[in-house]
C-alpha positions as semicolon CSV with decimal commas, in nm:
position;residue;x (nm);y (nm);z (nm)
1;X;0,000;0,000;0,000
2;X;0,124;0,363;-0,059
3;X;0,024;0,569;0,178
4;X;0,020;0,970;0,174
5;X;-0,049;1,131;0,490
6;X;-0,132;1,530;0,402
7;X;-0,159;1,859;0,619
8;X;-0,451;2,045;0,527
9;X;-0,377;2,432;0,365
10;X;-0,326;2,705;0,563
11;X;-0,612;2,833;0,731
12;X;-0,743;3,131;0,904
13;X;-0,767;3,189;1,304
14;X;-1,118;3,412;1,219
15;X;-1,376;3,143;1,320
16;X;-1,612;3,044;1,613
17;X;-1,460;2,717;1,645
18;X;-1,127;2,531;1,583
19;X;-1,403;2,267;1,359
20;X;-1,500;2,578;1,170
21;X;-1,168;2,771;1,050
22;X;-1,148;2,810;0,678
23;X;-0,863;2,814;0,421
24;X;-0,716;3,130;0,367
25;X;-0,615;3,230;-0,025
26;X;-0,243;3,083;0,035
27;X;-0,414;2,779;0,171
28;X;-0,594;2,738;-0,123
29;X;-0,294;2,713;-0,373
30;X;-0,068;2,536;-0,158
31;X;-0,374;2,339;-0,149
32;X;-0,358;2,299;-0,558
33;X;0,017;2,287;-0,564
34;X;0,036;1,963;-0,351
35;X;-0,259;1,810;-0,556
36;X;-0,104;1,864;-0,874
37;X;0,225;1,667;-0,700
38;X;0,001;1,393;-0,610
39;X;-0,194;1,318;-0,927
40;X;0,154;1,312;-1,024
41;X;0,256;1,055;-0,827
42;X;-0,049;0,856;-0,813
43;X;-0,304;0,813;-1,113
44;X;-0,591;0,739;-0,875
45;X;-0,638;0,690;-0,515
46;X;-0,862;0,398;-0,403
47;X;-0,956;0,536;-0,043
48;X;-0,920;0,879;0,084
49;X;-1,014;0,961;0,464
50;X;-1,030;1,327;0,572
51;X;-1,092;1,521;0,918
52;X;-1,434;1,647;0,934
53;X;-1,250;2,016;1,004
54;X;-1,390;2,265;0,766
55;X;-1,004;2,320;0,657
56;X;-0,978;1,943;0,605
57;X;-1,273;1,884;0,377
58;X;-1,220;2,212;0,175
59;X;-0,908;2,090;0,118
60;X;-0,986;1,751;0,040
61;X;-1,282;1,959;-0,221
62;X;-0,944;2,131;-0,365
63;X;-0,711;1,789;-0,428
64;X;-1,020;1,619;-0,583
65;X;-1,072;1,817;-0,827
66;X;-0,692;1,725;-0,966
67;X;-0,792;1,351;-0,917
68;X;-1,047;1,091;-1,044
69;X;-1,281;0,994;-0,826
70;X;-1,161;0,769;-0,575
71;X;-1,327;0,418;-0,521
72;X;-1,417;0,518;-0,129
73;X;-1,414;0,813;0,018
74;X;-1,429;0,859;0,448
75;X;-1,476;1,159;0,681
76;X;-1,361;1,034;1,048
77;X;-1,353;1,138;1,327
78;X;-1,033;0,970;1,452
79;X;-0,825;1,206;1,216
80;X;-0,867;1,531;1,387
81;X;-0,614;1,717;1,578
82;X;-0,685;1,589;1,950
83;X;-0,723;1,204;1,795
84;X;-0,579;0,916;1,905
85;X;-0,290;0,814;1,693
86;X;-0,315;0,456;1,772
87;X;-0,644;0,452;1,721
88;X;-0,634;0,670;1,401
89;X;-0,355;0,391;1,252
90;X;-0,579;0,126;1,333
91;X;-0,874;0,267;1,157
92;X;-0,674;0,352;0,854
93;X;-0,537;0,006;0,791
94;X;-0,874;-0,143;0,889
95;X;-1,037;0,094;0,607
96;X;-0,759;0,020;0,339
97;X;-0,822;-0,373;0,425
98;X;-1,188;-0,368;0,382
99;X;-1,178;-0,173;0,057
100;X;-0,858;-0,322;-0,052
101;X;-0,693;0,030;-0,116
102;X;-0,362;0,013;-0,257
103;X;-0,356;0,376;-0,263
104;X;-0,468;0,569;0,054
105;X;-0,452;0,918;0,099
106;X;-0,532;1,089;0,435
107;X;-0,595;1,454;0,485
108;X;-0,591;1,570;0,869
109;X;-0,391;1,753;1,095
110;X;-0,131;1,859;1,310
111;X;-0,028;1,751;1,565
112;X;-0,136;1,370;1,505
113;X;-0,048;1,329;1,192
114;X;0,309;1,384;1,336
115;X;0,254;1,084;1,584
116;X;0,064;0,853;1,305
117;X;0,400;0,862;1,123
118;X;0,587;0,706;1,423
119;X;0,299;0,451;1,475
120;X;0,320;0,343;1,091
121;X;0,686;0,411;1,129
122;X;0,809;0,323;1,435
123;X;1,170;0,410;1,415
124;X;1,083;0,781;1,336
125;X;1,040;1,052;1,547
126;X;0,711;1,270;1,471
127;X;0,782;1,493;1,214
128;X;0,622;1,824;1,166
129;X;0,392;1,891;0,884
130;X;0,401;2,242;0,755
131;X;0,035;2,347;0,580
132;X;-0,046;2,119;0,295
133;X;0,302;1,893;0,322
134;X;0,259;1,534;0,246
135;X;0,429;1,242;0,353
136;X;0,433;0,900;0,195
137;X;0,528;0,592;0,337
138;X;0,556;0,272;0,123
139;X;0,396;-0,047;0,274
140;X;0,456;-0,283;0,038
141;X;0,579;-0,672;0,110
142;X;0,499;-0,626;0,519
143;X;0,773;-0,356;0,551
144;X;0,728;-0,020;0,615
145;X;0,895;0,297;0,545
146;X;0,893;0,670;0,527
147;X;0,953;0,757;0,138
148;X;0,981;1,119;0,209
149;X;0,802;1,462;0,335
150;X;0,694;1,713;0,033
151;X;0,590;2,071;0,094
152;X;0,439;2,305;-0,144
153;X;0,753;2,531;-0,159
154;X;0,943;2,269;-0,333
155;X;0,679;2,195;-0,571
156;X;0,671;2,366;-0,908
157;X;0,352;2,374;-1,091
C-alpha cells in the first residue's frame, strides 16, 4: 500500500470554532500545488479519509478536483487534531483492508499526523507537517517505510 499522509492548507484563526476555521487564499494554492504533486505521483487513489474540520474537507474539495474519483471516500472522526494516533492507525489500515486500497490518501492535521508517522513508522520521530506537506510511506511486502516529506515550496507547478 502507498500511503500519503497530508496537512490540510493554511487556514485562518477568524472562526467560532477550531471545527469551523477556513482556508485562507495561500491555503488554497498550496492546497492545488500539492494536488497537482500527487496526481503526479499517483493516477488514482482507491480510499481517501479526511478530518471532518472545515479546513480538512475544503481541502480535500481542492485535491479532488486534480484527481479521479476515488473508489471510497471517508470523513472520520479519529483524524482530527486531539485524535488518538493509535487509534487513528488502526482505523486507517482497517479501512484500506476492507476496501482493498492500494492507494490511501489521508488529509488531517497537526499535531497527530506527526505521531501517526511514528505509529506506521516506528523508528521515526514525529515529524512536523508544515500546511499542505505530504508524507508517503511505502507499505509494500509487510515492511514499512517513510519515502519522504513534500511541501508546497518545493513543488513547481
Amino acid at each position: 500500500m502507498q500511503l500519503f499522509l497530508m496537512r490540510h492548507g493554511e487556514a485562518s484563526f477568524d472562526a467560532p470554532s477550531d471545527k469551523e476555521r477556513k482556508l485562507t487564499e495561500t491555503g488554497r494554492i498550496e492546497t492545488e500545488l500539492m494536488a497537482n504533486w500527487l496526481a503526479k505521483q499517483v493516477n488514482h487513489f482507491d480510499l481517501v479519509i479526511v478530518s471532518p474540520y472545515l479546513r480538512a474537507q475544503q481541502s480535500w474539495q481542492e485535491v479532488s478536483t486534480h484527481l479521479p474519483e476515488p473508489r471510497k471516500w471517508v470523513v472520520d472522526d479519529d483524524v482530527v487534531p486531539s485524535g488518538d494516533p493509535k487509534i487513528a492507525v488502526d482505523i486507517i489500515l482497517a479501512y484500506a483492508e476492507q476496501y482493498k486500497a492500494d492507494n490511501v490518501l489521508v488529509i488531517s492535521h497537526m499535531p497527530i499526523l506527526g505521531f501517526m508517522v511514528s505509529e506506521f513508522v516506528p523508528s521515526m520521530e514525529p515529524p512536523l507537517f508544515a500546511t499542505s506537506a505530504v508524507a508517503h510511506i511505502d507499505m509494500l511486502d509487510q515492511q514499512t517505510r517513510f519515502v519522504a516529506m513534500t511541501v508546497p515550496h518545493q513543488v513547481v507547478m
